[in-house]
C-alpha positions as a Markdown table, in Angstrom:
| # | Residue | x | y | z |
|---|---|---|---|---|
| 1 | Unk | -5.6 | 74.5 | -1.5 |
| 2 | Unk | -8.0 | 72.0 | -1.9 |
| 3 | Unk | -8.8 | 69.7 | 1.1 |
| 4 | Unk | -6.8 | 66.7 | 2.4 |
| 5 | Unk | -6.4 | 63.6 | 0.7 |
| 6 | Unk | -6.2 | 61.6 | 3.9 |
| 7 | Unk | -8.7 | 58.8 | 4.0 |
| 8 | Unk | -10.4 | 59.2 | 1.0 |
| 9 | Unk | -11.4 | 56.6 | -1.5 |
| 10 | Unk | -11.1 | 56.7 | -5.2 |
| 11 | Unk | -11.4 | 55.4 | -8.6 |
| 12 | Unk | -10.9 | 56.0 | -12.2 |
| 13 | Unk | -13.7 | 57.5 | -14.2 |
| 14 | Unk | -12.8 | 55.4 | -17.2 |
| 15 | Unk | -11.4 | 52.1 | -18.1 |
| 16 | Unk | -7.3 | 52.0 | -19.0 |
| 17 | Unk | -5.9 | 49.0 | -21.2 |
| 18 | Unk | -5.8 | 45.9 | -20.1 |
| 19 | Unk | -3.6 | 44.9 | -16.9 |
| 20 | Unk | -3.9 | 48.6 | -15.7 |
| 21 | Unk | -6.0 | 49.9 | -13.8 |
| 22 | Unk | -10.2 | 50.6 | -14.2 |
| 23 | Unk | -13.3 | 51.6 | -13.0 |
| 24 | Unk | -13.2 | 48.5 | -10.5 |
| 25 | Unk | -9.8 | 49.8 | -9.3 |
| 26 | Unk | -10.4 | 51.8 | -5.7 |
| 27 | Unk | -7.3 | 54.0 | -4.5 |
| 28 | Unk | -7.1 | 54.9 | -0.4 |
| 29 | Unk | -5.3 | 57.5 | -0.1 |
| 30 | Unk | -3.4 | 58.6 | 3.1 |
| 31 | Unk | -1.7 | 62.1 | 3.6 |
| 32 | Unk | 0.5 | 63.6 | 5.6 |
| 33 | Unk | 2.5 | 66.9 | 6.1 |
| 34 | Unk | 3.1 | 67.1 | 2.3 |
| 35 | Unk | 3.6 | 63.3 | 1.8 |
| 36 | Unk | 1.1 | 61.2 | 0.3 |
| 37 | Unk | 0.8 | 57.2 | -0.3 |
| 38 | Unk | -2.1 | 55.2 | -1.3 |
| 39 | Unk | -2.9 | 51.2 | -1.6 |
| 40 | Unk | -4.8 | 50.1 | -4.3 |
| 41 | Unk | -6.4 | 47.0 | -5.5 |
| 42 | Unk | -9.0 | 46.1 | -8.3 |
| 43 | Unk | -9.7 | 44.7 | -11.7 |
| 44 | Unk | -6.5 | 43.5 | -13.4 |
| 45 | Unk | -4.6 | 44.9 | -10.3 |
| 46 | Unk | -3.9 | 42.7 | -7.4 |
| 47 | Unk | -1.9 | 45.4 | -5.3 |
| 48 | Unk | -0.5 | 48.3 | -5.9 |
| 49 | Unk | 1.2 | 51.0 | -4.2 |
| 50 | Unk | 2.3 | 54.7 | -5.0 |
| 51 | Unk | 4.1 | 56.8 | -2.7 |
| 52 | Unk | 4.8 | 61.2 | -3.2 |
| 53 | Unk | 4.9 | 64.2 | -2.3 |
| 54 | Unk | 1.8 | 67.3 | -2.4 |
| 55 | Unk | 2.8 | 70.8 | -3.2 |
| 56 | Unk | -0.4 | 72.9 | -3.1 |
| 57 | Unk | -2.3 | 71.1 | -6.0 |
| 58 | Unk | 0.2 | 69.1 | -7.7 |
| 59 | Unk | 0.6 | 65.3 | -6.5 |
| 60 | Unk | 4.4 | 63.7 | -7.6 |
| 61 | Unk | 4.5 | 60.3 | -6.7 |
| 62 | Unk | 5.6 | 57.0 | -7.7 |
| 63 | Unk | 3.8 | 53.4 | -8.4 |
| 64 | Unk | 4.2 | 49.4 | -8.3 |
| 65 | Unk | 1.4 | 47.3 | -8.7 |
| 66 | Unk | 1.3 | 43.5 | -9.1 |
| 67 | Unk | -1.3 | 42.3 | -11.9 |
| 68 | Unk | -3.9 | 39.2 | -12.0 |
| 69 | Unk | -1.2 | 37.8 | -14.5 |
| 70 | Unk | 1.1 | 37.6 | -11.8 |
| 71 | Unk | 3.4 | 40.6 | -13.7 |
| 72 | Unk | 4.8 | 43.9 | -12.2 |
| 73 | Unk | 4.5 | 47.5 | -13.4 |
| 74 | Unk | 6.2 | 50.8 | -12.2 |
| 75 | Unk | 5.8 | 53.9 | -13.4 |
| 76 | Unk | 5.3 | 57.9 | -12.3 |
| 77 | Unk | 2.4 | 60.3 | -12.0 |
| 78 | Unk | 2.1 | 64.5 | -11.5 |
| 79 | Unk | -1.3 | 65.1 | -11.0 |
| 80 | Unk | -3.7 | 67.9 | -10.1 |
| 81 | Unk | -6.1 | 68.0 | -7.5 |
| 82 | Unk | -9.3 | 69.5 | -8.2 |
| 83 | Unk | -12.2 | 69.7 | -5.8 |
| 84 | Unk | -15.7 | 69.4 | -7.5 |
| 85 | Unk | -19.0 | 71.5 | -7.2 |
| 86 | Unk | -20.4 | 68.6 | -4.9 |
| 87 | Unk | -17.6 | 68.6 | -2.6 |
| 88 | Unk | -15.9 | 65.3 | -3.4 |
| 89 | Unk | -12.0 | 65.2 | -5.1 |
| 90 | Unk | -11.2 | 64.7 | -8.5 |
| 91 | Unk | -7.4 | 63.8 | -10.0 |
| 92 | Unk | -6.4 | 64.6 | -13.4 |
| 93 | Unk | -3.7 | 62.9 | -14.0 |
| 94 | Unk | -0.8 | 62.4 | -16.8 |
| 95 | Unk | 1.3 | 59.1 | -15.9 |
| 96 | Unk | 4.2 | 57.2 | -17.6 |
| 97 | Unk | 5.6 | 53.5 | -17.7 |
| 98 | Unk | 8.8 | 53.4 | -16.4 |
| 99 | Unk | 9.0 | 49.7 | -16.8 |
| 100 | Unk | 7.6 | 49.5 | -20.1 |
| 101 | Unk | 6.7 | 51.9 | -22.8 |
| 102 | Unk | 3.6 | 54.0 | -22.7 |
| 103 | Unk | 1.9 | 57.4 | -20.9 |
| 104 | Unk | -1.0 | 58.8 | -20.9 |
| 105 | Unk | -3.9 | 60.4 | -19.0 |
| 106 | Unk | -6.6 | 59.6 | -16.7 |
| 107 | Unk | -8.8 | 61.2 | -13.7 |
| 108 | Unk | -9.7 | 59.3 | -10.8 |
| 109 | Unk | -12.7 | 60.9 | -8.8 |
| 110 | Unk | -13.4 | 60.1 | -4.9 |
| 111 | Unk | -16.8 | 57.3 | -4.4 |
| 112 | Unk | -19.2 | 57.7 | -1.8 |
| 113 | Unk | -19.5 | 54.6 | 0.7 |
| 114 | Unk | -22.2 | 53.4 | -2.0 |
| 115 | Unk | -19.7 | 53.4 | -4.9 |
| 116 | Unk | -17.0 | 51.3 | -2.8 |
């Protein structure tokens, strides 16, 4: 199983639409006996929040975030961890609205202290 999440920073590799999040977006994560939750801020995204579960892997979890346009957005996420040749974690994830229409993909890879 690839390391722990816990205290690790990260960000998406690429930019989403508009009022999601993007490569100013930073993710901390926090894990715990199986259970994982993260705070993130950034871009169009003032807060957010997503709370889970880790089976080996394979990251279940849920998300709200609060957007510079002073709207909300929920929605869930399965995704894969993947450790990289350098050492650092990568996501690759497959997410869905659950408060609007839409899915789609994305991978989020941990920064360095330079990066943040």
């Amino acid at each position: 199983m690839p390391r722990s999440l816990d205290g690790l920073v990260l960000a998406p590799v690429a930019d989403q639409a508009p009022g999601q999040v993007g490569t100013r977006t930073r993710f901390t994560y926090h894990e715990r006996d199986g259970v994982v939750w993260a705070d993130y801020a950034g871009g169009d995204v003032v807060r957010g929040h997503l709370v889970g579960t880790r089976a080996g892997d394979r990251l279940d979890f849920r998300y709200v975030q609060l957007r510079t346009d002073g709207s909300t957005a929920s929605g869930h996420c399965v995704s894969t961890v993947v450790e990289l040749p350098d050492g650092r974690v990568r996501l690759e994830e497959s997410w869905e609205w659950e408060s609007r229409h839409g899915r789609g993909t994305s991978v989020v890879e941990q920064v360095t202290a330079h990066d943040r």
